[in-house]
Backbone as numpy.savetxt, mean C-alpha at the origin, in Angstrom:
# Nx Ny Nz CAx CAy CAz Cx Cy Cz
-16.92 -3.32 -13.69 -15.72 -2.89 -13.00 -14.82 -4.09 -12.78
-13.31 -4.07 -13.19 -12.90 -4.77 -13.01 -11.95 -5.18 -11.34
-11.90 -6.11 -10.89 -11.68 -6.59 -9.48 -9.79 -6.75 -9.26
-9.55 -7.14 -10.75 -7.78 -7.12 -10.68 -7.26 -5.73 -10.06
-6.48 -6.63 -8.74 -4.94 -5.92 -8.34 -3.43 -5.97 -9.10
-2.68 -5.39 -9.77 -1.42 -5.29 -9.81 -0.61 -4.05 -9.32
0.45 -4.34 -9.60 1.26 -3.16 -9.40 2.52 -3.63 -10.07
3.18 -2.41 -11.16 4.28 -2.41 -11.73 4.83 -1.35 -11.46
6.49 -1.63 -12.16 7.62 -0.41 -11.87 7.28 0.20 -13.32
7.36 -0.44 -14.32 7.41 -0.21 -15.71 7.89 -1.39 -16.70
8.43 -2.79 -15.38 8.79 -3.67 -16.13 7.96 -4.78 -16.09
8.11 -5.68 -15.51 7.23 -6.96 -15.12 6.04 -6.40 -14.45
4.66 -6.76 -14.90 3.40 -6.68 -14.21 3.34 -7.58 -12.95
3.40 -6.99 -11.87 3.32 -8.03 -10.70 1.70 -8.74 -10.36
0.75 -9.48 -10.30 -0.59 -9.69 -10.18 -0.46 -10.31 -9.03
-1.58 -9.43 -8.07 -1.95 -9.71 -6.74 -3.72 -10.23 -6.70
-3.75 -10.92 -5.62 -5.36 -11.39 -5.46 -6.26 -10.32 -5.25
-6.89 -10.63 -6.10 -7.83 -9.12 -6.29 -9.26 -9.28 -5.09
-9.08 -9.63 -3.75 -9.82 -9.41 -2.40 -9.17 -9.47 -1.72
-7.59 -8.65 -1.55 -7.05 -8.24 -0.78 -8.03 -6.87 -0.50
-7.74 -6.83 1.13 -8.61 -5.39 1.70 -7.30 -4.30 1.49
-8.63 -3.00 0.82 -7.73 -1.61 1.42 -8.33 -1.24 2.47
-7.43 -1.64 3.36 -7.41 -1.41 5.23 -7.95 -0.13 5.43
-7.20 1.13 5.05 -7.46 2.46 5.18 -7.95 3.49 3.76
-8.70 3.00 3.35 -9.44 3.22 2.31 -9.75 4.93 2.64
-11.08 5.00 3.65 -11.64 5.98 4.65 -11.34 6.58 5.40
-9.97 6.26 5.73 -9.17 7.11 7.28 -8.50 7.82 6.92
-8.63 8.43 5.72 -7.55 9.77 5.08 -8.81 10.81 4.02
-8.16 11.65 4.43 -8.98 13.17 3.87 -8.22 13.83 3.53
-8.09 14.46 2.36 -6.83 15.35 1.89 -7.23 16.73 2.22
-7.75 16.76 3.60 -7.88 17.94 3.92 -6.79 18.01 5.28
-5.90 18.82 5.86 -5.90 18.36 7.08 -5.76 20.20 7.82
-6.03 20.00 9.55 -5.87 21.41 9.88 -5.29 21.41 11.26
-5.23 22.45 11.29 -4.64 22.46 13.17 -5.40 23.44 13.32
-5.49 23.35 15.09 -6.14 24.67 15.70 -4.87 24.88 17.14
-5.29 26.14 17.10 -3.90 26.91 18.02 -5.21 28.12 18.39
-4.70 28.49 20.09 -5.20 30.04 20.52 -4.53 30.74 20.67
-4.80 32.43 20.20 -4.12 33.46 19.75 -4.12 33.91 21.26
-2.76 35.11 21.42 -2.93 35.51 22.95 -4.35 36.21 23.48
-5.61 36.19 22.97 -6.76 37.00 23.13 -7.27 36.25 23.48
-7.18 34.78 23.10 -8.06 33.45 23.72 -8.84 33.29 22.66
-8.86 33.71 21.61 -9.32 33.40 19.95 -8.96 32.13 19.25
-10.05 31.27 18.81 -9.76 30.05 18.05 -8.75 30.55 17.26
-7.98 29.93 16.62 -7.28 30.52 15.32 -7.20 28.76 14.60
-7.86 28.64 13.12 -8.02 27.20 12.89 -7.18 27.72 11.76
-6.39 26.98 11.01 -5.54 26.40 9.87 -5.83 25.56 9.01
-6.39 25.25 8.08 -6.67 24.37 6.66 -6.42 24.46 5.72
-5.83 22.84 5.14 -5.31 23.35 3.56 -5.21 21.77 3.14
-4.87 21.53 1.95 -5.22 20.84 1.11 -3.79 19.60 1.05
-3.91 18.64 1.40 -2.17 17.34 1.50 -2.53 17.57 -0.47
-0.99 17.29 -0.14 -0.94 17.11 -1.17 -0.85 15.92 -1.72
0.09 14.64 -1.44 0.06 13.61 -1.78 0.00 12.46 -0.03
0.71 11.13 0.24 1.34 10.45 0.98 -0.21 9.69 1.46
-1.48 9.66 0.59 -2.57 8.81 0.99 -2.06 7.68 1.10
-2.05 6.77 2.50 -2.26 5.63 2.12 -3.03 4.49 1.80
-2.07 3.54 1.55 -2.87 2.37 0.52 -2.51 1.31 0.95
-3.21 0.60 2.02 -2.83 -0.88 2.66 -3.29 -1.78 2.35
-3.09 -2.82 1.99 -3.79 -3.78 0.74 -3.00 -4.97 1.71
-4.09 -5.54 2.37 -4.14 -6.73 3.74 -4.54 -7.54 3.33
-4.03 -8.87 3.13 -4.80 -10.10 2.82 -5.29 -11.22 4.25
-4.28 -10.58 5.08 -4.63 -11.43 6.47 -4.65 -13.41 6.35
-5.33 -14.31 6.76 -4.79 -15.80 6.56 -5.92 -16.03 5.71
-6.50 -15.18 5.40 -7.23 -16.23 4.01 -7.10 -15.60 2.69
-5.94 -14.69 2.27 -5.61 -14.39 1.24 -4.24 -14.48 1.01
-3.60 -15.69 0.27 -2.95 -16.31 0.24 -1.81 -15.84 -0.98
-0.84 -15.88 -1.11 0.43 -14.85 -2.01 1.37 -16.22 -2.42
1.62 -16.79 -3.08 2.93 -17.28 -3.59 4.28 -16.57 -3.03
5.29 -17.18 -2.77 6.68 -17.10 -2.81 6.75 -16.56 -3.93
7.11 -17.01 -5.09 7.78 -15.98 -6.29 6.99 -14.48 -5.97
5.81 -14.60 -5.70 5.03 -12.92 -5.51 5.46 -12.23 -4.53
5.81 -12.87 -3.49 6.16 -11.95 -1.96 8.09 -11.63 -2.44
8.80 -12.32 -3.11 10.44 -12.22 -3.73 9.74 -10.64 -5.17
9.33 -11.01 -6.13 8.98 -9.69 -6.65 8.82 -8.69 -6.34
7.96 -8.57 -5.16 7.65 -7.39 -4.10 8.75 -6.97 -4.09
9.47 -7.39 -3.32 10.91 -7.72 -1.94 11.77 -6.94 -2.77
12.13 -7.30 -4.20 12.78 -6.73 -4.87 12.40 -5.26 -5.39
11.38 -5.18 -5.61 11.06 -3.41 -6.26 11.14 -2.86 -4.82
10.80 -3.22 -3.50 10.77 -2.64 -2.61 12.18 -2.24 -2.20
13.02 -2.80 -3.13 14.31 -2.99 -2.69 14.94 -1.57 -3.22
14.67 -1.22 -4.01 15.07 0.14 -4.80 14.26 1.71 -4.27
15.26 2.48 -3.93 14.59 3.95 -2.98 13.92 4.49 -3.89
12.87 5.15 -3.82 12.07 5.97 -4.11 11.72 5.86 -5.29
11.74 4.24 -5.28 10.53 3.83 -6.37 9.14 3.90 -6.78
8.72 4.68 -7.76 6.97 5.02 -8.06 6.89 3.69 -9.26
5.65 3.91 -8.78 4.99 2.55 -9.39 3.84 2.68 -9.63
3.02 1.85 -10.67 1.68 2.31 -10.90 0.83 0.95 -10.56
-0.12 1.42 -9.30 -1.05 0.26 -8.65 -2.53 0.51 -9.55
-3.26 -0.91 -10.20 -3.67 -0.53 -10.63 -5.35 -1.68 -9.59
-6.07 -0.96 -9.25 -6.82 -1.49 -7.88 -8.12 -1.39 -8.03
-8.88 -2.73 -8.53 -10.28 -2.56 -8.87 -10.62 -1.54 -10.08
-9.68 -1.36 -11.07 -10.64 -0.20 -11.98 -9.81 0.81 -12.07
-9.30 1.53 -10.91 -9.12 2.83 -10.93 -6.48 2.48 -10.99
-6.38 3.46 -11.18 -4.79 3.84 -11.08 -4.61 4.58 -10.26
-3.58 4.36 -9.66 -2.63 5.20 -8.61 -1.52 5.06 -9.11
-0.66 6.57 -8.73 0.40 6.30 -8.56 1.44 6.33 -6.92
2.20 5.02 -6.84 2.45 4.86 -5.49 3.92 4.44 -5.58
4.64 4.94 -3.92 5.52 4.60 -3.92 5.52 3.38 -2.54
6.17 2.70 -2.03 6.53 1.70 -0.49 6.17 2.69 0.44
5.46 2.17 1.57 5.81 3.07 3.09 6.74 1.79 3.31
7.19 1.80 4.73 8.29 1.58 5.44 7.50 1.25 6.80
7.78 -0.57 6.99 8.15 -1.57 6.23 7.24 -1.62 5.39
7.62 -2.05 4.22 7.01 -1.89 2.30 6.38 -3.82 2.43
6.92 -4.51 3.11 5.76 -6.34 2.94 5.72 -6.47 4.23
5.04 -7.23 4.92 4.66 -7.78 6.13 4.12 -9.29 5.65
5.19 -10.26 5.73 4.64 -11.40 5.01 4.97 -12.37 5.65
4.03 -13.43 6.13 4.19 -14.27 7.22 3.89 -16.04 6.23
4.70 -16.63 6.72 4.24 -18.04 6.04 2.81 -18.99 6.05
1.89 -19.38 5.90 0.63 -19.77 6.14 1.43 -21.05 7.07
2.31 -21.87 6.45 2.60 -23.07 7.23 4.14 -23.16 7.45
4.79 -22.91 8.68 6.09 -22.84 8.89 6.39 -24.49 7.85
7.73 -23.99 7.37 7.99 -24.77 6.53 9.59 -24.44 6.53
10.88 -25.37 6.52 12.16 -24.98 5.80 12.33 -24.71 4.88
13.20 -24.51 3.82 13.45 -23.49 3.06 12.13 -24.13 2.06
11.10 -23.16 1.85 9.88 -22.98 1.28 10.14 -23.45 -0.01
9.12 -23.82 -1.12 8.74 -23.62 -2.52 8.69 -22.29 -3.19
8.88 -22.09 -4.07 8.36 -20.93 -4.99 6.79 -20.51 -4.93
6.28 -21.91 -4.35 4.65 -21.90 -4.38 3.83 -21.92 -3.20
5.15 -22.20 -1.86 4.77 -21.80 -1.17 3.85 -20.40 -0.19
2.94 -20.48 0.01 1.38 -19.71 0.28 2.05 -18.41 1.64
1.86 -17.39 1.76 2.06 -16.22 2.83 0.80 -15.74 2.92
0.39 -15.19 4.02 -0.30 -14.07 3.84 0.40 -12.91 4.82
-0.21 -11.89 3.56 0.61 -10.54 3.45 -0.26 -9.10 3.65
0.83 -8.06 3.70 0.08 -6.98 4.21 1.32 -6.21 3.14
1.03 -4.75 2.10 1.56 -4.56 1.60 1.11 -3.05 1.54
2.48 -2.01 2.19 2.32 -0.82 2.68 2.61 0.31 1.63
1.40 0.75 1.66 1.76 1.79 0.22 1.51 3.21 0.45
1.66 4.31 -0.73 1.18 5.32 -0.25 1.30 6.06 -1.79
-0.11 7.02 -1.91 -0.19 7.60 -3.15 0.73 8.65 -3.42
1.13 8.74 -4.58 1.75 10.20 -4.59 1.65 11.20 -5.85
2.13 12.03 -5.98 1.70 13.16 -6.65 2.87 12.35 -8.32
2.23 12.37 -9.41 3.56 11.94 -10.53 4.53 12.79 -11.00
């Protein structure tokens, strides 16, 4: 199985560090339901099937470290509405568009105007969707 993260629009392959965590891997079920009582005092439960909006949080926190040119690539596809993109994460494909805020990217070492090579660590908000 392979361990590479990317994610593209269709143009440039973006490559991310492949031990970034998916944060919420487990905390979504594409099942979801409500329960409501009928005027009799009767459960009445509701279930059905999401259709898409899983998310996909891919956290590197301070010891997974991002380049400047990588966190500006982001910045830019994130920059365009209702952009789908294909994440491709340990093996498997998704297709995903930005949640909102789409980077959370903090500098490892405050620095003035940074390098290209200058190091972030980042948090990068996603969410699956139907193609």
């Amino acid at each position: 199985m392979s361990l590479d993260i990317s994610i593209t629009d269709g143009t440039p392959v973006i490559p991310l560090p492949p031990d970034l965590d998916w944060r919420d891997e487990f905390g979504w079920t594409p099942v979801e339901h409500s329960t409501d009582y009928s005027m009799t005092g009767a459960l009445v439960v509701q279930e059905g099937e999401r259709q898409d909006g899983r998310p996909i949080t891919l956290f590197g926190g301070r010891e997974v470290w991002i380049p400047r040119t990588t966190i500006e690539a982001l910045h830019t596809m994130a920059s365009v509405p209702d952009q789908r993109m294909t994440l491709a994460l340990w093996g498997r494909s998704f297709t995903v568009m930005f949640r909102r805020p789409a980077i959370e990217a903090e500098p490892i070492r405050r620095m003035a105007n940074p390098g290209a090579e200058h190091k972030y660590a980042v948090t990068i908000n996603l969410m699956e969707i139907n193609p």
